[in-house]
C-alpha positions as CSV (number, residue, x, y, z in Angstrom):
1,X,125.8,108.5,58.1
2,X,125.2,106.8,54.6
3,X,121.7,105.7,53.7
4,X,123.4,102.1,53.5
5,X,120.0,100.9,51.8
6,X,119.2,97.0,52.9
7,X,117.5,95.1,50.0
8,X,114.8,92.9,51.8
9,X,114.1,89.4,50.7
10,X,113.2,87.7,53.3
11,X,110.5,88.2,55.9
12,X,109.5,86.3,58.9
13,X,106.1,87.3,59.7
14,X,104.4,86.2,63.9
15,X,101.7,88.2,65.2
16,X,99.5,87.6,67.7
17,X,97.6,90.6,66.7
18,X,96.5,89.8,63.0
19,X,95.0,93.5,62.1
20,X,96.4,94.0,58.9
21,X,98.4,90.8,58.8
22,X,97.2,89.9,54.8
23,X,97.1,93.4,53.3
24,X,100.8,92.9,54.5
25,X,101.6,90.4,53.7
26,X,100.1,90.7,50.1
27,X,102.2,93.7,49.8
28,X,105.4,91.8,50.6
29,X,104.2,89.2,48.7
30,X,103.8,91.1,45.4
31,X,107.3,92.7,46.0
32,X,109.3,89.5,45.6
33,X,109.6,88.9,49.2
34,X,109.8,85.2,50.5
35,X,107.8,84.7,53.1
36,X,108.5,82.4,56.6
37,X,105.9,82.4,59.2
38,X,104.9,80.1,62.4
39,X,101.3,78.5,63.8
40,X,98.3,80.4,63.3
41,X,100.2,83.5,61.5
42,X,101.3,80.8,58.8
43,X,97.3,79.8,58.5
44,X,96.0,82.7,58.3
45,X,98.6,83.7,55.7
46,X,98.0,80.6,53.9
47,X,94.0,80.7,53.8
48,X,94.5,84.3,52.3
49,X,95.9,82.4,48.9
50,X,100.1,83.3,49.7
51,X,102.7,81.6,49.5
52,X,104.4,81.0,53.1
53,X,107.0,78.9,54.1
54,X,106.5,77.4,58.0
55,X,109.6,77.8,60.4
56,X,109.6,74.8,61.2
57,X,110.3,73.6,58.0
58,X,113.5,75.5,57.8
59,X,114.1,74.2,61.6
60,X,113.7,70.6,61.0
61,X,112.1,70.7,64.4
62,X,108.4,71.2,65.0
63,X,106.4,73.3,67.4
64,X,106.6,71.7,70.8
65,X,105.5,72.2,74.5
66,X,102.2,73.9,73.4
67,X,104.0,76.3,70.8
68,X,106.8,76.7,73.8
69,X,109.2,76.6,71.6
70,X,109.2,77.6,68.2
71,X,111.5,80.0,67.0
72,X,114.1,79.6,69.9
73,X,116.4,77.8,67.1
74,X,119.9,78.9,65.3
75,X,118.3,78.7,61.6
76,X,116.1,81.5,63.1
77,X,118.7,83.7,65.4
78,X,121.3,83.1,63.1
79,X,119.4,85.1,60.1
80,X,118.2,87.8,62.4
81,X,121.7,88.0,63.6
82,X,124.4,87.5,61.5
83,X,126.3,90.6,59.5
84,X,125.9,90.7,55.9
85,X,129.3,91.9,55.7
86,X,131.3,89.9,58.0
87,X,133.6,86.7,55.7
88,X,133.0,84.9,59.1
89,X,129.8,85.1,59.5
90,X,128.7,84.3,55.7
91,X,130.6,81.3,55.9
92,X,129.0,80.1,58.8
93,X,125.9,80.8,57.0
94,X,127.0,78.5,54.3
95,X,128.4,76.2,56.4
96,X,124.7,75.3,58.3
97,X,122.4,76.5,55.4
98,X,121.2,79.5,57.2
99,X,119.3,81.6,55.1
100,X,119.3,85.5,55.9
101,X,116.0,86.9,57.7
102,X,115.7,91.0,56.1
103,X,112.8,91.5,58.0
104,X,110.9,90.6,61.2
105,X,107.4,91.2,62.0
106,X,106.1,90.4,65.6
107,X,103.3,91.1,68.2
108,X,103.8,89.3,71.1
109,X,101.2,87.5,73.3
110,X,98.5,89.5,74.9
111,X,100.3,89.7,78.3
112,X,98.6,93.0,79.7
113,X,95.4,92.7,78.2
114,X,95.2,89.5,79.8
115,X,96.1,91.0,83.2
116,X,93.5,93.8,82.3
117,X,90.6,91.2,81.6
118,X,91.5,89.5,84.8
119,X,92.9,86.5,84.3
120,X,94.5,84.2,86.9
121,X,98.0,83.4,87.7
122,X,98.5,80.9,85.6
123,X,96.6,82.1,82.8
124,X,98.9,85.4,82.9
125,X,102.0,82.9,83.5
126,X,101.3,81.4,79.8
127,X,100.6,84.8,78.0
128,X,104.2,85.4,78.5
129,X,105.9,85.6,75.2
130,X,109.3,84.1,75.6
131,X,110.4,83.4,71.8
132,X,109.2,87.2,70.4
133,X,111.3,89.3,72.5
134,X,114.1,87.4,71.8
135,X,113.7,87.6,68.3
136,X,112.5,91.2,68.5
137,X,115.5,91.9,70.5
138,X,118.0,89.8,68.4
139,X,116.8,91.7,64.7
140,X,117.1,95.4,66.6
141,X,120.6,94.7,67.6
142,X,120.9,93.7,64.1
143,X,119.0,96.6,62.3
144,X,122.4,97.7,60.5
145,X,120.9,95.1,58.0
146,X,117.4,94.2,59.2
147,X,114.2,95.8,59.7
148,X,112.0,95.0,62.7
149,X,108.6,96.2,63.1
150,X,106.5,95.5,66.2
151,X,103.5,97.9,66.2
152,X,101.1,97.7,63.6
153,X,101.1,101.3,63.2
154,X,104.4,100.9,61.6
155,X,103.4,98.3,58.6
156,X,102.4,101.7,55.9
157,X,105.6,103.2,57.1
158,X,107.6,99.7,55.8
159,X,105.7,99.7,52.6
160,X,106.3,103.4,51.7
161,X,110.3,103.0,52.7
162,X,110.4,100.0,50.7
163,X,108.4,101.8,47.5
164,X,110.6,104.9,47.9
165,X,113.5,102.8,48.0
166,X,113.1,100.1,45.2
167,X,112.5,97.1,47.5
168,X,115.1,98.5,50.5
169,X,115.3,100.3,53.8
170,X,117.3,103.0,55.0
171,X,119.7,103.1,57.7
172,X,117.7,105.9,59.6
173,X,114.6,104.0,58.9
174,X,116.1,100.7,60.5
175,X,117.2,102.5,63.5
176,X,113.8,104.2,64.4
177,X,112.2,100.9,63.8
178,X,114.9,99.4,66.6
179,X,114.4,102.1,69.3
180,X,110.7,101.5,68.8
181,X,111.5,97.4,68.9
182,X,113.6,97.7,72.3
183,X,110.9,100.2,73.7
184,X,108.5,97.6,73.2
185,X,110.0,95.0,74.8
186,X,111.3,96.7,77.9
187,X,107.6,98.0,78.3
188,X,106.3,94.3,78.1
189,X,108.9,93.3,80.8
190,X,108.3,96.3,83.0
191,X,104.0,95.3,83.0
192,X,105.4,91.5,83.3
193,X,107.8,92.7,86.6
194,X,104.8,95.2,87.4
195,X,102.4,92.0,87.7
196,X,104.1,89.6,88.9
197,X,105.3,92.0,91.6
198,X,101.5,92.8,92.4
199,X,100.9,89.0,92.2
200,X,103.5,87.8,94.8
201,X,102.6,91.0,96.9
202,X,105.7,92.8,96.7
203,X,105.4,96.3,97.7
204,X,108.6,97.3,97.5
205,X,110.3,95.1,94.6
206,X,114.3,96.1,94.3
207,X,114.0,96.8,90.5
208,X,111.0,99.0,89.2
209,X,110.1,99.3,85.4
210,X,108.2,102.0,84.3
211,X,106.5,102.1,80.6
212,X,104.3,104.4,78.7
213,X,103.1,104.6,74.6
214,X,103.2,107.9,73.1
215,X,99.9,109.4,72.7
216,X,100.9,113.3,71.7
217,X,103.8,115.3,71.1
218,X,103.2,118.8,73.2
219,X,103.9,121.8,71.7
220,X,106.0,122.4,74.7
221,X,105.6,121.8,78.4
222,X,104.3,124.0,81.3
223,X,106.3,126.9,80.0
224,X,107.5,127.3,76.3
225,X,111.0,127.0,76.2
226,X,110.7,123.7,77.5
227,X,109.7,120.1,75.4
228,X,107.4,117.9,76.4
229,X,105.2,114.6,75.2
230,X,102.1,112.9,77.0
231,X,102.6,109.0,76.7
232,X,99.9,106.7,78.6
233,X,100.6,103.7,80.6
234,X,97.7,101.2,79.2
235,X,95.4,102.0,82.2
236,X,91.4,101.9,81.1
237,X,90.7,104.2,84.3
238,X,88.5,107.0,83.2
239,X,90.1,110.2,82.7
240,X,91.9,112.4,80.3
241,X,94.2,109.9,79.0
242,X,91.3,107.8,77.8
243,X,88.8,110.8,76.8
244,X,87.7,111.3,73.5
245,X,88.0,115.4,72.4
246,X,84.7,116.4,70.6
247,X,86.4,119.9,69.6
248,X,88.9,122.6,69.8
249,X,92.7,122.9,69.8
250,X,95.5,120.4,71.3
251,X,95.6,119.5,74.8
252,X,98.6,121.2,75.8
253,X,101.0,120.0,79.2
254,X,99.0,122.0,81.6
255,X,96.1,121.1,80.5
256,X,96.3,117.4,80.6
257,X,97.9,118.0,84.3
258,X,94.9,120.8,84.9
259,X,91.9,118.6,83.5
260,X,93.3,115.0,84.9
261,X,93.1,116.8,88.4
262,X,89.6,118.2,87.9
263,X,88.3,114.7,87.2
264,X,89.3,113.1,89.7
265,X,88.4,115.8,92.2
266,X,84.6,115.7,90.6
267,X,84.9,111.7,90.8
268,X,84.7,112.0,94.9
269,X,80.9,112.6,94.2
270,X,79.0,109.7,92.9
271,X,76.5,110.7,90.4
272,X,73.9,108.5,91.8
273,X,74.2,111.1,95.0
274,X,73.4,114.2,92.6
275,X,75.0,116.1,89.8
276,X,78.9,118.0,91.0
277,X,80.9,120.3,89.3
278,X,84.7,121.3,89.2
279,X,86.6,124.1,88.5
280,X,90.1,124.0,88.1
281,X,92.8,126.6,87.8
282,X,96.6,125.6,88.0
283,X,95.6,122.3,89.1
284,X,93.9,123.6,92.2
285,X,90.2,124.0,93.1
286,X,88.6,127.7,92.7
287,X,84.9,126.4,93.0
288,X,83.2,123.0,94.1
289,X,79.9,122.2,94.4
290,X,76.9,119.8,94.5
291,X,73.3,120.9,93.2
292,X,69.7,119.6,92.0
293,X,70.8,120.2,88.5
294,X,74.3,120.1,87.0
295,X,73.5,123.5,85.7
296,X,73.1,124.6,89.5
297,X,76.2,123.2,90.4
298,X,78.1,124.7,88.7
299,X,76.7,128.2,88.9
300,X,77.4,127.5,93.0
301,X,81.1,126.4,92.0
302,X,81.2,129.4,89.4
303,X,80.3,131.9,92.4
304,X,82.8,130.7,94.6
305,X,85.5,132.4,92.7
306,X,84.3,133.8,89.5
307,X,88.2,135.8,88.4
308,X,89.9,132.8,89.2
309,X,87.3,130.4,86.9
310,X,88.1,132.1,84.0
311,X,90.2,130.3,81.6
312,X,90.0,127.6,84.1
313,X,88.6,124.0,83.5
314,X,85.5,122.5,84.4
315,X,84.5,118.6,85.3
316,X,81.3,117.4,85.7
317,X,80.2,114.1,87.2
318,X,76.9,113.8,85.2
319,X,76.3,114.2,81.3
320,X,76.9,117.5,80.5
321,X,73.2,118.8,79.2
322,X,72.2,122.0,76.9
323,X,71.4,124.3,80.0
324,X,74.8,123.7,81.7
325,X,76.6,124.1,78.5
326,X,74.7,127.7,77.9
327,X,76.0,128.6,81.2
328,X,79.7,127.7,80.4
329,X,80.1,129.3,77.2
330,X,79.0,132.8,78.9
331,X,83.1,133.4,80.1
332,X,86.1,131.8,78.1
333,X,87.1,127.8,79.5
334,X,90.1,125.7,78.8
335,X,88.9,122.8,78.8
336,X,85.4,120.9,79.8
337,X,85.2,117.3,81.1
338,X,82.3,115.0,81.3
339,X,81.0,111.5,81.8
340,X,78.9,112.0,78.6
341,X,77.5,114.5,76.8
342,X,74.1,115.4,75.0
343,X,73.8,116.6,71.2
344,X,71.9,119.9,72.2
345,X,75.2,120.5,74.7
346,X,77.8,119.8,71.4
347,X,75.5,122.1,69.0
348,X,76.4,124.7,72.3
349,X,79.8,124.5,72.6
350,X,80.7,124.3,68.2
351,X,80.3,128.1,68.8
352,X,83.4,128.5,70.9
353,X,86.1,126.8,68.4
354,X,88.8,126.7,70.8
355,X,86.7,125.2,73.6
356,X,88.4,121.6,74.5
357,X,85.6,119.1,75.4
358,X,86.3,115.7,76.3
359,X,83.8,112.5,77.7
360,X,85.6,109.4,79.1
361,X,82.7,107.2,79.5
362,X,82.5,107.5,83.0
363,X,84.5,108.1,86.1
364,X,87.5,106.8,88.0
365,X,87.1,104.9,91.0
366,X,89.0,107.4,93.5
367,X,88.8,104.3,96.2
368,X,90.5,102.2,94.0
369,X,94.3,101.0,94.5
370,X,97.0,102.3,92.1
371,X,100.0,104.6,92.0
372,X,101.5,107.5,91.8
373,X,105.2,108.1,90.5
374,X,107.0,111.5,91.0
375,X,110.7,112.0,89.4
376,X,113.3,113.5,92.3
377,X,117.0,114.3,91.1
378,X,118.7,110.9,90.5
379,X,115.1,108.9,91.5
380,X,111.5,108.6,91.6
381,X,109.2,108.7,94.3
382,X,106.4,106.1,94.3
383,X,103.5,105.8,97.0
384,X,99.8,104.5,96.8
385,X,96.9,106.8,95.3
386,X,95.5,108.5,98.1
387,X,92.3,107.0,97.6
388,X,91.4,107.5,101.8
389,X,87.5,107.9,102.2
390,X,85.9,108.5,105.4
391,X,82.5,108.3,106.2
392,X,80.2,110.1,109.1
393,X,80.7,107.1,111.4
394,X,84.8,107.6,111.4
395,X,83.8,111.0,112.6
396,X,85.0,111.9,116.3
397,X,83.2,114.8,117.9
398,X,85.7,116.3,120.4
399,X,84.1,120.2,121.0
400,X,81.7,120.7,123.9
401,X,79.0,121.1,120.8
402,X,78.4,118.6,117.9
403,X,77.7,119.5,114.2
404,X,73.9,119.7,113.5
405,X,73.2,118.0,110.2
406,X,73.3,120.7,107.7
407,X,76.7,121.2,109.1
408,X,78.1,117.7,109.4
409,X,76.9,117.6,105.3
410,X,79.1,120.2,104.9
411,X,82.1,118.8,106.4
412,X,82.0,115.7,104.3
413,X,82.5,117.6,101.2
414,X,84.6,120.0,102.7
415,X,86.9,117.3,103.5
416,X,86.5,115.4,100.1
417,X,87.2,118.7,98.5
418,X,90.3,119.3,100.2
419,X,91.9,116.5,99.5
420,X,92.6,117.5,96.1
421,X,93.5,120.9,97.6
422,X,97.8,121.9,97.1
423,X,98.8,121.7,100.9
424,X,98.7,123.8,103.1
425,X,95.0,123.5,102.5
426,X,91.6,125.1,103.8
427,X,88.4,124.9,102.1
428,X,85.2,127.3,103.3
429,X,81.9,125.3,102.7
430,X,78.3,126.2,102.9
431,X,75.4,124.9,101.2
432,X,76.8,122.3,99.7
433,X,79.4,124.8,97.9
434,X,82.4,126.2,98.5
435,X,82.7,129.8,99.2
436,X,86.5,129.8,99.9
437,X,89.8,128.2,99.2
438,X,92.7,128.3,100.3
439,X,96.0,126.2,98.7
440,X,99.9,126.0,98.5
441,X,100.5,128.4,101.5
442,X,104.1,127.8,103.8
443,X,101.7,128.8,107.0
444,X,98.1,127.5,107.6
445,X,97.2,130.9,108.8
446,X,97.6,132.1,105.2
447,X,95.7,129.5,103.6
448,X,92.6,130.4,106.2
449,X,92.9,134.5,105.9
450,X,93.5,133.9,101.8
451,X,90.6,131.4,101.4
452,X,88.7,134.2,103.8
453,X,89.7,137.3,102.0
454,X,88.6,136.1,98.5
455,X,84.9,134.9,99.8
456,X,84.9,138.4,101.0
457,X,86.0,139.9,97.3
458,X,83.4,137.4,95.9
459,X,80.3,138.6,98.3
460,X,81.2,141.9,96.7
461,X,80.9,141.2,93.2
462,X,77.5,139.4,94.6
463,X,76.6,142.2,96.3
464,X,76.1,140.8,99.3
465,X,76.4,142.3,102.6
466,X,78.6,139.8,104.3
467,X,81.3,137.6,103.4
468,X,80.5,134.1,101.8
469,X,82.3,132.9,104.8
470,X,79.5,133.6,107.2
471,X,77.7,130.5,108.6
472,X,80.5,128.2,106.6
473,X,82.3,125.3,107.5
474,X,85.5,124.5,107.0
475,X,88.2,121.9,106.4
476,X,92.2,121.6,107.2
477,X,94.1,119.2,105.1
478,X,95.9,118.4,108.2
479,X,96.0,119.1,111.6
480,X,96.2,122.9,113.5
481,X,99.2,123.1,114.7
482,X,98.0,126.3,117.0
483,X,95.0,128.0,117.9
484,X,95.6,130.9,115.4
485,X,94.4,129.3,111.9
486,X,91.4,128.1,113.8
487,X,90.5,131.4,115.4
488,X,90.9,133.0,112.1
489,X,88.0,130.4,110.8
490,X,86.0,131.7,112.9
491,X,86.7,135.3,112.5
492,X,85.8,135.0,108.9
493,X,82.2,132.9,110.2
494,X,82.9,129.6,110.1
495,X,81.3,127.7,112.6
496,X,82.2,123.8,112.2
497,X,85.6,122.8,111.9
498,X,86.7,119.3,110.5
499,X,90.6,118.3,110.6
500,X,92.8,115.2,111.3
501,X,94.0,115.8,114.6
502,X,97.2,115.1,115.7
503,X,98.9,117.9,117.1
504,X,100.6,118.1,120.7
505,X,98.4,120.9,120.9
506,X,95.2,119.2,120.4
507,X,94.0,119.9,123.6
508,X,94.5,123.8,123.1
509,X,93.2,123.7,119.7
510,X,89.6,121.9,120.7
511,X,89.7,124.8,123.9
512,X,89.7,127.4,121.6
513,X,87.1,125.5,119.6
514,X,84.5,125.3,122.3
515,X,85.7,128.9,123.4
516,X,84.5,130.2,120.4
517,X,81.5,128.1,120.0
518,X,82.7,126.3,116.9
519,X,81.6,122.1,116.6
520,X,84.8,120.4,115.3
521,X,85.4,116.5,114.3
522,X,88.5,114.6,114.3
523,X,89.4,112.3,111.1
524,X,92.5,110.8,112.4
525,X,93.7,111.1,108.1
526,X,95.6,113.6,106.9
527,X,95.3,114.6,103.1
528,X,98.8,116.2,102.3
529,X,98.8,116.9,98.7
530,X,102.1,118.4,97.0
């Protein structure tokens, strides 16, 4: 394709956003450019000392309904529209004084970030921007001879096309700026359908937008022969999308996936309850735990599964301190995620180069409402975050012998824990730690003898006499089908169980409990995760 270079002349310029609306518009300005503009773009262009022509001037009509209608008009979409070269086109130009548009700049109306900021129906309602999109959408179909640029990021990109190309715009150029354009408006009408959706409580809506805005370009995706790019939806939840990296190299795929799933496992435990800590390794849990200091908790989590924490990432629910940060830096880590984090802790970690660290400000809300999409062939699957919580009272004790309280604390985080676990899931607890995990098995059985066989590996490397196992509790994402992943928990030491329930073979499951001596409680909530 030819560079079919596009001399620009003529600039319609409406932004609700006005960063770097004047230096802009100076620049165009000072290149010959003509410039048209509308309400309080016009003004602000106008105070800055340029000349600026108002639409409406070239409309004959003036802003009406409350700036309603503005730009809706054919002196507007016929100069966005009409082909340079096309006989027909130029004489209907002529014919009704429409003067060509070379270039559009718009922002539209700050729809989502009034959603975000919580504004009422109506007030949403009104921050739809009606006459942008159509413009927007009108100069991209056009961009064979006119430039569009939406994002503000995109105004020293114009200005450097134009200086390379005497005034002008390349084809290439032009089309980038469309796909960009058209982007931008189906992302604003997939938040505006998203809303309104939310807003007239439709769970199910028959159309579903999705958007996102480019925030890296990955190096490649979980394995190297294959492409991949990390765009975020807008969201201010806390969390890897909204971290800021102190130090060391790129985030690549797996460990954005790694690192969003250690935070939001390490968000179960409120800080005001005590520091946490995470580890993560292929998005699963090897070592959880609560202690008095953050430092404490995560040498509990570390001795959980020490191999598997090795290259592995590591959330924290509380500022990351010096001590902690000394502790960390002793074995190689991907990645290390905190609420905060303190100058001495920094200084720590600007020995290790490669180290990742990010702080987010503070943590998600894992009981708040939201959504999770996951693409199928030919589909997506969407459902509602799994933000279940149970506390002691939802309990149901249904073995001859209850949990004492050290137990029943165990449970709690046991079960919090393996939530966040790949099904089928078991999680060992003791001390507020856990000494065993089990994930991603096809049988139960093999989750409990796995999660058993590595405390017993681990009490080695200890050297301790028994496994970690001994005097634990421990958790089932979902119910026991049988006896035999139970009995199994026991064999490795465990002496409280806590699971959903559920089964047709409840009654032969709580049997073997009281059998064996083991306390177990019911949740009636099962935490697949796959």
């Amino acid at each position: 394709m030819s560079q079919n270079l596009q001399p620009l002349r003529r600039a319609l310029l409406s932004v609700s956003d006005k960063t770097g609306l004047i230096e802009l518009a100076t620049a165009l300005d000072a290149k010959g450019v003509e410039l048209l503009s509308t309400g309080g773009t016009a003004k602000a262009i106008r105070e800055a000392g340029l000349p600026v022509k108002d639409v409406s001037d070239i409309t004959k009509f003036p802003e009406m309904m409350d700036g309603r209608v503005k730009t809706l008009h054919p002196m507007v979409h016929g100069g966005l529209l009409a082909l340079r070269d096309n006989a027909d086109h130029q004489a209907a130009m002529d014919e009704h004084g429409i003067g060509a548009i070379d270039l559009l700049v718009v922002n539209l109306y700050p729809f989502e970030a009034t959603v975000a900021a919580g504004g009422d129906y109506e007030t949403c309602i009104e921050n739809i921007d009606i006459g942008g999109p159509a413009m927007i959408r009108a100069a991209a179909k056009n961009h064979g001879f006119v430039s569009v640029v939406v994002d503000v990021e995109d105004y020293d990109a114009l200005l450097t096309e134009l200086d390379a190309n005497d005034g002008q715009t390349g084809m290439a150029f032009r089309q980038t700026l469309a796909q960009t354009a058209y982007a931008r408006t189906g992302a604003y009408d997939a938040a505006v359908s998203t809303w309104m959706a939310g807003a007239i409580k439709q769970d199910a809506p028959r159309r579903k937008a999705i958007a996102g805005t480019l925030a890296q370009s990955l190096r490649y995706g979980e394995n190297p022969h294959q492409s991949a790019s990390f765009y975020t939806d807008g969201s201010t939840r806390p969390g890897v999308a909204t971290a800021k990296q102190h130090q060391g190299k790129e985030l690549s795929y797996n460990n954005i996936n790694d690192t969003d799933a250690a935070f939001e496992l390490v968000a179960e435990f409120d800080p005001a309850d005590g520091p946490a800590c995470a580890i993560i390794k292929h998005a699963n849990p090897c070592g959880v735990a609560r202690g008095a200091t953050l430092a404490e908790a995560y040498q509990s989590a570390f001795d959980c599964d020490r191999t598997s924490a090795f290259g592995g990432i590591i959330a924290l629910n509380q500022t990351l301190d010096g001590a902690t940060a000394k502790q960390i830096v002793e074995i190689f880590t991907e990645v290390v995620i905190a609420p905060e984090v303190t100058d001495e802790a920094k200084e720590v970690f600007a020995a290790k180069k490669n180290l990742r660290l990010l702080t987010t400000g503070g943590l998600p809300d894992v009981r708040s409402a939201g959504q999770t999409w996951k693409q199928v062939s030919g589909g997506y699957l969407i459902q509602d975050r799994d933000n279940g919580f149970i506390t002691e009272s939802d309990l149901k004790v249904v073995t001859k012998r209850a949990p004492d309280a050290q137990e029943l604390a165990d449970l709690l985080l046991a079960w919090k824990i393996a939530k966040h676990v790949k099904s089928n899931a078991i999680v060992y607890v003791k001390d507020g730690a856990t000494v065993g995990v089990g994930a991603g098995q096809m049988s139960r059985v093999d989750s409990t003898r796995i999660a058993a066989r590595k405390s017993q590996d681990m009490a080695e490397v200890l050297g301790l006499a028994e496994p970690l196992t001994k005097g634990s509790v421990v958790a089932s994402d979902a119910f026991f089908p049988f006896s035999d992943g139970l009995l199994t928990a026991a064999e490795a030491g465990a002496t409280a169980v806590i699971q959903p329930g559920g089964s047709m073979r409840d009654d032969e499951v709580i049997a073997a409990a009281d059998e064996a001596g083991l306390a177990m409680v019911f949740t009636g909530m099962r935490h697949f995760r796959h």
